[in-house]
C-alpha positions in Angstrom: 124.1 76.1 150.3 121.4 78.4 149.5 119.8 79.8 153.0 115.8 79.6 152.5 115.8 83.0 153.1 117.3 84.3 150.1 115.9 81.8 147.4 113.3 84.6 146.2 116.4 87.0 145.9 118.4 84.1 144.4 115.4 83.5 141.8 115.4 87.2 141.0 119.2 86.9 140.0 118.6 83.7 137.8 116.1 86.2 136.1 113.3 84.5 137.6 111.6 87.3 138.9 107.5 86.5 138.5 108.3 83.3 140.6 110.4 85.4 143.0 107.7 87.1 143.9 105.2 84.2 144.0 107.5 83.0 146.8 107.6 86.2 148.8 103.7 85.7 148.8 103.6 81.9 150.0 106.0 82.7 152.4 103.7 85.9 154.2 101.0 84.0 153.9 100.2 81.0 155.9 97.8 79.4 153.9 100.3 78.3 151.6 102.4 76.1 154.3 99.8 73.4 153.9 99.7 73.0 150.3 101.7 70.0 149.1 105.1 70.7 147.5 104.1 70.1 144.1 101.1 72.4 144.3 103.5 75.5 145.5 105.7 74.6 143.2 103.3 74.5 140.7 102.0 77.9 141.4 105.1 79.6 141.3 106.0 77.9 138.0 102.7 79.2 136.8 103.1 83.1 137.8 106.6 82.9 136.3 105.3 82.0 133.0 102.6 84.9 133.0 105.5 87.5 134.2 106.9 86.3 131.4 104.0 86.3 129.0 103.6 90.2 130.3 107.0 91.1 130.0 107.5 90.0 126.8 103.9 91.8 125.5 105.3 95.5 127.5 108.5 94.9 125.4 107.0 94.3 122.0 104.3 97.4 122.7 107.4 99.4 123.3 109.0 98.6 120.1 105.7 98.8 118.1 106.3 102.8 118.7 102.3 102.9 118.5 100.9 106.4 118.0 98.2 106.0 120.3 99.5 103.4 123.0 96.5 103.3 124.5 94.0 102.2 121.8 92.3 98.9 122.1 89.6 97.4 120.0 86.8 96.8 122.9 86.9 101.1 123.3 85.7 102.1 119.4 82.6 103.9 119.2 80.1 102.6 116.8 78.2 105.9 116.8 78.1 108.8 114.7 77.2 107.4 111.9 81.1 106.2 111.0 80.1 103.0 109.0 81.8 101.0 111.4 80.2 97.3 111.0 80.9 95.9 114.5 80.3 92.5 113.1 83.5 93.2 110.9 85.4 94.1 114.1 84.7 91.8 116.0 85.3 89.0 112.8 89.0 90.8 112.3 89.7 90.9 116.5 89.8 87.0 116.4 93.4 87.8 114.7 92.7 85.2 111.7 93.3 87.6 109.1 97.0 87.8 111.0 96.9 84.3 110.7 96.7 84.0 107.0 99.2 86.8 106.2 96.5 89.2 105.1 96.3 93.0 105.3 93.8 95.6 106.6 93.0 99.2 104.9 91.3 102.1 106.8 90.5 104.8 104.9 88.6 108.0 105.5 88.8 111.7 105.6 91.1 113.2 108.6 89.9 112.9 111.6 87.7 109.8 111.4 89.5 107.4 113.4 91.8 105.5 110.8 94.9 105.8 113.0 93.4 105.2 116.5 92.0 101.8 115.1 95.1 100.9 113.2 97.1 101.5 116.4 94.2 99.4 118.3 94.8 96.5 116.1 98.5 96.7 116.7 97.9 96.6 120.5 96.0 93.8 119.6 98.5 91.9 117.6 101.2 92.6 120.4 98.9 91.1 123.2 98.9 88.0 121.0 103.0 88.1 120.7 103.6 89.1 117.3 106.3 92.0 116.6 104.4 95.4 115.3 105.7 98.3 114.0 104.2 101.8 113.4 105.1 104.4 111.0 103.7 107.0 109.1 104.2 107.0 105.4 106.0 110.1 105.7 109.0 108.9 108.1 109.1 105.9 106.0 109.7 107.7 102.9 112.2 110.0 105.5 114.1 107.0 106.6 114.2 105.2 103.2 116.0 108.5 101.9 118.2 108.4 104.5 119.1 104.9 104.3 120.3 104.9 100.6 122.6 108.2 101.5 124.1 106.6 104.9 124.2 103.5 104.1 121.6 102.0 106.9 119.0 100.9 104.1 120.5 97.3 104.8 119.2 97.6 108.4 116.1 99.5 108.2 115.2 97.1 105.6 115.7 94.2 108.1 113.7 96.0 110.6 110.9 96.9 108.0 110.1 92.9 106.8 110.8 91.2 110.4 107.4 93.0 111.5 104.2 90.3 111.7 102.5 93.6 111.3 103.6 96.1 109.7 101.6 99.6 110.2 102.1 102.3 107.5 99.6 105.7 108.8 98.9 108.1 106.1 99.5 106.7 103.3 99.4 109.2 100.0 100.7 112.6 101.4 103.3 113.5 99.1 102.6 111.1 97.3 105.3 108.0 96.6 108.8 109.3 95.2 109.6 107.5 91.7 113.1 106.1 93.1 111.8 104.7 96.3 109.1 103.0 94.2 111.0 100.2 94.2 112.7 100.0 97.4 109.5 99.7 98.7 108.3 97.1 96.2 110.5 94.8 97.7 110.3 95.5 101.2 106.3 94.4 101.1 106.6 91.6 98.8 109.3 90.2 101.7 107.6 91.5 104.4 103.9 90.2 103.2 105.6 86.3 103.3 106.1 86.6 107.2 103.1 89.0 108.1 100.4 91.4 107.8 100.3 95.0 106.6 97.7 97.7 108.0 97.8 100.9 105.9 95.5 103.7 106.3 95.0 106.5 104.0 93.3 109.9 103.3 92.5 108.4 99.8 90.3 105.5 98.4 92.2 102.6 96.8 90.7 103.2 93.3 93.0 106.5 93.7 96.2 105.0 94.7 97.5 104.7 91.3 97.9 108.3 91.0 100.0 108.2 94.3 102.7 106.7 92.6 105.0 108.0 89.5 105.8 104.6 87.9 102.8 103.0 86.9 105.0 99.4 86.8 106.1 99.5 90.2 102.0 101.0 91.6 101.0 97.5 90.1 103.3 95.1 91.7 102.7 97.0 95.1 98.8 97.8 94.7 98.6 93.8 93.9 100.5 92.2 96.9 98.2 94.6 98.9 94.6 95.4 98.1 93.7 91.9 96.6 95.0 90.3 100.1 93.1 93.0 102.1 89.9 93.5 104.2 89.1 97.0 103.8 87.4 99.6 106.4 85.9 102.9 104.9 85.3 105.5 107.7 82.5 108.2 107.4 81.2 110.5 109.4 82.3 113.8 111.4 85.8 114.1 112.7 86.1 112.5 116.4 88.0 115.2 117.0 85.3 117.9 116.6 83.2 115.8 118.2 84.6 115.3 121.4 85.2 119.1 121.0 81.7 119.8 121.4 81.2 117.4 123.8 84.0 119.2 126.3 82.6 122.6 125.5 
């Protein structure tokens, strides 16, 4: 028989720690003794399920590997003249875009903001449970190399089209190598059937033909992307000057 004292510790072994500790609190306080059963019961049954609700969010931001963890969409700053349509944001923070498997493109010259928002957006996606990963084009390109030489394409692969949202940053330096062209081809086309794609890039859309070296394969991709996407130009002074003048 299980000793009354040692039923929190007992929930915390059945991995039932949020209700473990909903326990500890009924039992300090005294309030709680005159609730009905039912009631405690259902309180504790209702802390469990957010502990589990924030567990699972602090292990999908973990995975997401976000560049800047600590981005969220209620901090961007509308000023300085950054074309930022707040009515746009807000429209794209309900998450229906998400909903409808369609993509988001930031573009902008360095230092705008493209990669701050793209991570917020990703924060965003996590707080509502879906799996995010972020990657720069470059270490993509890296890891795709690597992965037809070692053998781990396979599993990169996997990893690459499981993502609801997959975040590509800085898109267009180097360019796109002709014989991951279509490597890449098929990981979107897979990827955009279970979730949405953010890329942001140095260079307009109209330009991202001349990114890749087979015109064939810049169609297929160009077309599963940017005719499926809401795009976000960003103007203005880099943020980072800016908050170097402000801090001088």
């Amino acid at each position: 028989m299980i000793i009354a004292g040692t039923i929190p510790h007992t929930l915390a072994q059945l991995g039932l720690h949020g209700m473990a500790a909903a326990l500890e609190k009924q039992q300090s306080e005294p309030k709680f003794s005159a609730m009905p059963f039912e009631q405690r019961l259902g309180l504790l049954i209702e802390q469990e399920l957010l502990s589990k609700d924030a567990r699972k969010i602090e292990r999908l931001l973990k995975n997401a590997k976000l560049r800047y963890s600590q981005a969220v969409l209620e901090d961007i700053d509308y000023r300085n003249q950054r074309s930022l349509d707040p009515l746009q944001i807000q429209t794209l923070a309900t998450g229906e875009w998400m909903r409808q498997k369609q993509n988001l493109i930031l573009t902008g010259t360095t230092g705008t903001g493209k990669s701050w928002i793209a991570c917020a957006f990703g924060q965003q996606a996590c707080r509502r449970g879906l799996s995010t990963l972020y990657m720069t084009a470059t270490r993509l390109f890296e890891n795709l190399t690597v992965g037809m030489a070692d053998g781990s394409l396979t599993k990169l692969r996997r990893q690459l089209i499981s993502a609801s949202l997959l975040i590509i940053d800085d898109v267009g330096i180097g360019g796109v190598p002709a014989q991951l062209g279509p490597i890449l081809l098929e990981i979107l086309d897979q990827q955009s059937m279970v979730g949405s794609l953010i890329l942001t890039s140095q260079y307009p859309t109209n330009k991202w033909y001349e990114l890749f070296e087979d015109a064939t394969v810049a169609d297929a991709i160009l077309d599963r992307i940017v005719h499926r996407a809401h795009p976000i130009e960003l103007k203005g002074e880099s943020m980072r000057k800016l908050k170097g003048k402000n801090t001088s």
